[in-house]
ZAMARGU-4260 file (C-alpha; in steps of 0.2 Angstrom, whole numbers, plus 5000, padded with zeros to 4 digits):
<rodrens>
0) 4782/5075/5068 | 4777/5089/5059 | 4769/5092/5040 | 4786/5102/5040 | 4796/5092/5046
5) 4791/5075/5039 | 4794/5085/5020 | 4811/5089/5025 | 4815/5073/5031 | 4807/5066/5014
10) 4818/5079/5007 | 4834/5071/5015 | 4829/5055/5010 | 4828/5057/4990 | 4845/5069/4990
15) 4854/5051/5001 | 4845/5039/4991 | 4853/5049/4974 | 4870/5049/4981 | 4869/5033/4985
20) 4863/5027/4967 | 4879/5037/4960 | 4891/5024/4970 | 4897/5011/4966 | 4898/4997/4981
25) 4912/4985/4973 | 4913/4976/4992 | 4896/4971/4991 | 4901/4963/4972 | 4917/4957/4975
30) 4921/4957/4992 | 4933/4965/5003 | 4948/4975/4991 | 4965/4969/4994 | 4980/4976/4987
35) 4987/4964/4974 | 5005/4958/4969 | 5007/4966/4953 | 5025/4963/4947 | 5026/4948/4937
40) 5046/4938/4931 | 5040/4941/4914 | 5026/4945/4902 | 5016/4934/4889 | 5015/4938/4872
45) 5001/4947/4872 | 5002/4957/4889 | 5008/4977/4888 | 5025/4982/4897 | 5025/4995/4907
50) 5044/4999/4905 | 5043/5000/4885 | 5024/5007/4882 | 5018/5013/4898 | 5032/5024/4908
55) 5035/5036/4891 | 5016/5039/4889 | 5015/5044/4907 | 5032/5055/4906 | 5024/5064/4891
60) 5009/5068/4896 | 5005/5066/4915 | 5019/5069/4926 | 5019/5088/4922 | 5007/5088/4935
65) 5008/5072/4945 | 5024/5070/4949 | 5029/5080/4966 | 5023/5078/4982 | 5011/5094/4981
70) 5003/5084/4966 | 4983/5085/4965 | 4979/5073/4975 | 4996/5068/4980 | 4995/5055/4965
75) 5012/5052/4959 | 5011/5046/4941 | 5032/5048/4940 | 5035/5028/4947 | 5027/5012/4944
80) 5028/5013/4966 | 5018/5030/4965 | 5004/5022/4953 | 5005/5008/4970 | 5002/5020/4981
85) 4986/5031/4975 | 4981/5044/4980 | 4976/5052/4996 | 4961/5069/5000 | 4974/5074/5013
90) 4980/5093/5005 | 4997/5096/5006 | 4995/5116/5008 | 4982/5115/5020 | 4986/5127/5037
95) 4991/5120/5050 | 5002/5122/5067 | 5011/5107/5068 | 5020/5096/5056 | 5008/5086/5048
100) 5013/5065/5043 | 5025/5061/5030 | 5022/5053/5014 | 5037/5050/5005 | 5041/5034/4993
105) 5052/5023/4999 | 5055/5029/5014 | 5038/5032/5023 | 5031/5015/5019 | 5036/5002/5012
110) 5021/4991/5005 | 5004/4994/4997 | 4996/4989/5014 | 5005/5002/5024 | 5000/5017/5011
115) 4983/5011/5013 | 4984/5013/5034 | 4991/5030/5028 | 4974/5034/5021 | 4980/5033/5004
120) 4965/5026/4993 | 4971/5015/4977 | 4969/5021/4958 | 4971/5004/4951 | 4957/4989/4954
125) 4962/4980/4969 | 4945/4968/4969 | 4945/4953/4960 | 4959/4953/4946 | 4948/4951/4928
130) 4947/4963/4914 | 4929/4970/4915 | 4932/4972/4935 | 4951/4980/4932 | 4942/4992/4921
135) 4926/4997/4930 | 4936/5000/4949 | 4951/5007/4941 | 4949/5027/4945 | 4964/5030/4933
140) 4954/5020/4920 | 4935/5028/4924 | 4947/5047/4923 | 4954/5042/4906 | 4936/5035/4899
145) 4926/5052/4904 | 4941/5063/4896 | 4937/5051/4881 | 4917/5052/4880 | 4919/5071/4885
150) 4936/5079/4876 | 4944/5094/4878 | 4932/5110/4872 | 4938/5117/4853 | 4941/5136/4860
155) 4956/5147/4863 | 4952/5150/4880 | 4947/5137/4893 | 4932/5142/4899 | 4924/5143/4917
160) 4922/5124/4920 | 4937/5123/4924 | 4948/5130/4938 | 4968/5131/4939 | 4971/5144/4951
165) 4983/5138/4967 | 4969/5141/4980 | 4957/5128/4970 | 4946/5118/4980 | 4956/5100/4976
170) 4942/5085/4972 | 4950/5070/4973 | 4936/5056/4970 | 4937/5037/4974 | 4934/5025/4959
175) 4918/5019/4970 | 4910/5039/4967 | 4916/5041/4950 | 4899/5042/4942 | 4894/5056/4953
180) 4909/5066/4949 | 4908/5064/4930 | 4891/5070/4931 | 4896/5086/4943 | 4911/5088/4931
185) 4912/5080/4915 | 4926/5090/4906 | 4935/5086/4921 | 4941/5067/4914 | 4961/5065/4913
190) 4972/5074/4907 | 4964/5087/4916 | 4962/5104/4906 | 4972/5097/4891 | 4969/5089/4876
195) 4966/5070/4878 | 4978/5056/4876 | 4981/5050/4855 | 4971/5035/4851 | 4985/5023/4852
200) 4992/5030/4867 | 4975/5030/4877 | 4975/5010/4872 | 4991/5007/4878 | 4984/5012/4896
205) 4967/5007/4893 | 4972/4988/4888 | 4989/4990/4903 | 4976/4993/4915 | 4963/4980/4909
210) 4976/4968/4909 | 4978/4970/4928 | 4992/4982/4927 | 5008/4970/4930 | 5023/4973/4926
215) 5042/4966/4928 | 5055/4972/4940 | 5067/4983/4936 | 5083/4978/4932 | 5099/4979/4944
220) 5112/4992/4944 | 5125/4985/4929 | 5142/4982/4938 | 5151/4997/4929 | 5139/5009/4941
225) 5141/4994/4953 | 5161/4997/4952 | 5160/5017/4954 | 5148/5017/4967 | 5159/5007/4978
230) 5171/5019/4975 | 5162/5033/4981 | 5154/5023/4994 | 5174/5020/5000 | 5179/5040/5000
235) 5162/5044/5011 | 5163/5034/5024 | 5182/5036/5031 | 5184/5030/5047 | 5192/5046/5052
240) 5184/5060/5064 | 5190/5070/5048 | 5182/5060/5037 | 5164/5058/5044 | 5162/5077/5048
245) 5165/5079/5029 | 5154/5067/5022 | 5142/5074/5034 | 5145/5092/5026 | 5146/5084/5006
250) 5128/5076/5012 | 5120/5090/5019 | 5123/5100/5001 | 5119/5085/4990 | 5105/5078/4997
255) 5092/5086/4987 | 5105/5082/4971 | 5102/5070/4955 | 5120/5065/4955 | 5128/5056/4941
260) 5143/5048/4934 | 5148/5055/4916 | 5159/5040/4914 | 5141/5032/4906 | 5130/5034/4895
265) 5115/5035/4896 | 5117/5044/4909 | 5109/5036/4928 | 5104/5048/4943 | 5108/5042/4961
270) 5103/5049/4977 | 5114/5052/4990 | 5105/5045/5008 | 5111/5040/5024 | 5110/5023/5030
275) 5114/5013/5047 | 5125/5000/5037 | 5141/5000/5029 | 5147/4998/5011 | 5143/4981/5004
280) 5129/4977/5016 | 5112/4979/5015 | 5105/4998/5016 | 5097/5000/5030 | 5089/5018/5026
285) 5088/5032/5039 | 5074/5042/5033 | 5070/5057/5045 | 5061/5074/5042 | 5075/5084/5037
290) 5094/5080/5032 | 5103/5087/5048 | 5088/5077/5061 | 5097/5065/5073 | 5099/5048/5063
295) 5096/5038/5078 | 5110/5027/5076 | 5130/5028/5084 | 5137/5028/5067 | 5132/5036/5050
300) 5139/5029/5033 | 5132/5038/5017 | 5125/5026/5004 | 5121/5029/4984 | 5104/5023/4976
305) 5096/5025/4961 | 5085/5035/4957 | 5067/5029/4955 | 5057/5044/4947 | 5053/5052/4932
310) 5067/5065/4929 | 5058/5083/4930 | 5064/5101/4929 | 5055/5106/4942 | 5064/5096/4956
315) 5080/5090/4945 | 5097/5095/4951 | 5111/5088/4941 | 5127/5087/4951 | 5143/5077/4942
320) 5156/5064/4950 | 5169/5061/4942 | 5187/5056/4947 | 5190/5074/4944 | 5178/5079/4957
325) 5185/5068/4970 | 5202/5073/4968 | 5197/5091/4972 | 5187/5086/4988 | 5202/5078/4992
330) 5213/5093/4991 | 5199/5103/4997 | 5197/5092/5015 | 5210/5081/5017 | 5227/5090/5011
335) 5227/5106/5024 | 5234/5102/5039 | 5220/5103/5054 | 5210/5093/5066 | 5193/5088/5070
340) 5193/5083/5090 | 5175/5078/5090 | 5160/5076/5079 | 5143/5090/5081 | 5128/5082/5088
345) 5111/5082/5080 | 5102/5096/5094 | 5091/5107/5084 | 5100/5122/5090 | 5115/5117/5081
350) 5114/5106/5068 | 5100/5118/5058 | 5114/5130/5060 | 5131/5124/5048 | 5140/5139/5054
355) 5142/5129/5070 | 5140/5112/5065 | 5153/5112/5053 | 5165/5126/5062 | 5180/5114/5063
360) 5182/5112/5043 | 5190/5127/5035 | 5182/5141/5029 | 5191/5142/5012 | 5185/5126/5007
365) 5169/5126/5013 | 5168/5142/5004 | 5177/5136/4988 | 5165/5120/4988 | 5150/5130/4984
370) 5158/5139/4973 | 5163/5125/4963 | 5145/5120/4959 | 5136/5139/4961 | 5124/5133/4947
375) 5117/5119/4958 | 5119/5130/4975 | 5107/5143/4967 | 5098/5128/4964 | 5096/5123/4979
380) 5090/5141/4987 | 5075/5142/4972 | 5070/5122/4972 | 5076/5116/4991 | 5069/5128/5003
385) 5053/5128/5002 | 5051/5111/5006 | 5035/5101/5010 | 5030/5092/5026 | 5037/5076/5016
390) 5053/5086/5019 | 5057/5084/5000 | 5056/5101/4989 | 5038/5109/4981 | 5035/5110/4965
395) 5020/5121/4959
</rodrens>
């Protein structure tokens, strides 16, 4: 080997050999990581409730950014689930030719363990559970302690450290290389061109985390809801030819929709979503790319759950139910006399078009429908049509 050559090799080895001493190995402290239970039946005394103190913290201050599926680093702060999940490097604009892998709660995976086979990396501490470890292998922590130690600059104007523009390079970091990003970019701790988090409130997430991040499940559906949902559930899934093909139409529209019942207060959103089991059973989900893909199953019935995110303008879509509004559905669909002889299948070609997959339900109350709701159909062209490879709307 060359005098030239053996420099450069030396060269190479000092540059590894500081990377390497700005990682972390937590494996080689505490052994292999392992996604933890997290929810507990109730809390101790002293423990911090993620419902109560948590959530609204988050809400207030986070989910601006980090609540859709275009959120840096596809982190979604908006659910206790999307805490779960982490985060992944994978870019949601990148280019591409084909449809890339979907990534939606709920629907996409259903564990810890299966976002993880996704390529999603946690931002809480899945190594041993104690308090020093909870804190030093918890990304979310490490990003709330560097905006602590390095706050926010006093200027009107954010200056060049910091870059906002929508074709940014995105740096999403693993808690094992967090001491190399805060030396590349120490303003850049969390919340992230923003003032920091108040004292109080940056301890309430501080000690949650320490704590190991638990929390209690959320509670069921109280049986007023209960009692109108199975309502609903009855008038959408008619046996009839008639009747599928129009909870096949009212789905299509609404399934982007935060529907609610103003029959309560405070007021609950539900989702709209097709499932493979019947009223009263079970839901057996049907999650597919988009609303009109073939469901895979010889039956359809359209279920209600709640919804499970932060609320945020950015993707909320109000739509009422009311006995009001099922009374003019009923005039709507089921009063004029005509037939329905067969149901559309789910080919491409026709089901993407509703022109021809709803042809056999009148014109006039098709039309009259939308018109009903023209807030939330203008909606849905601004908010529902550009949506992601999730198949669940951008939010920029």
């Amino acid at each position: 080997m060359s005098s030239k050559h053996t420099l450069i090799f030396l060269f190479l080895l000092v540059l590894s050999g500081c990377a390497a001493l700005s990682t972390v190995n937590f494996k080689a402290l505490h052994g292999p990581a392992q996604p933890r239970e997290r929810i507990v039946a109730e809390l101790r005394s002293d423990q911090i409730d993620y419902w109560r103190q948590v959530k609204p913290i988050l809400e207030n201050r986070c989910v601006v950014c980090h609540s859709c599926y275009d959120a840096p680093c596809q982190l979604k702060l908006s659910s206790i689930e999307g805490i779960e999940r982490g985060a992944s490097t994978e870019n949601v604009y990148a280019t591409r030719l084909r449809s890339g892998e979907l990534t939606r709660l709920y629907e996409d995976a259903h564990s810890v363990d299966e976002w993880r086979e996704k390529k999603f990396f946690p931002v809480l501490n899945e190594y041993v559970n104690e308090p020093e470890t909870n804190r030093q292998a918890s990304l979310m922590y490490q990003l709330l302690e560097l905006k602590e130690k390095h706050p926010l600059p006093q200027a009107d104007i954010l200056s060049n450290d910091f870059t906002l523009g929508l074709s940014r390079e995105e740096t999403c970091p693993k808690v094992e290389a967090t001491q190399h990003f805060a030396s590349e970019h120490p303003l850049w701790g969390m919340p992230y061109a923003l003032p920091g988090l108040e004292n109080d409130e940056q301890n309430v997430l501080k000690n949650w985390i320490a704590q190991g991040a638990v929390y209690t499940p959320r509670p069921p559906i109280d049986s007023d809801y209960a009692s109108l949902i199975e309502q609903w559930e009855s008038f959408l899934n008619r046996d009839s030819l008639k009747g599928q093909l129009v909870s096949r139409y009212i789905y299509e529209h609404l399934f982007l929709g935060h529907l609610h019942f103003d029959e309560f207060k405070p007021i609950k959103y539900f989702k709209l979503v097709r499932s493979a089991s019947p009223p009263g059973h079970p839901l057996e989900r049907i999650s597919t790319r988009r609303p009109y893909d073939d469901p895979g199953v010889d039956r359809v019935y359209y279920r209600f759950v709640e919804e499970q995110e932060s609320i945020v303008v950015k993707t909320h879509m109000p739509y009422t139910l009311n006995s009001a509004r099922m009374t003019r559905w009923q005039q709507l669909f089921f009063v004029e006399p005509y037939e329905v002889t067969s149901l559309p299948d789910y080919q491409p070609h026709l089901s993407a078009n509703p022109f021809d997959s709803f042809q056999q339900l009148p014109t006039d109350s098709r039309y009259r429908f939308m018109l009903d709701e023209a807030h939330y159909t203008i909606q849905g062209f601004i908010k529902g049509t550009r949506l992601s490879r999730s198949g669940s709307p951008q939010c920029d």
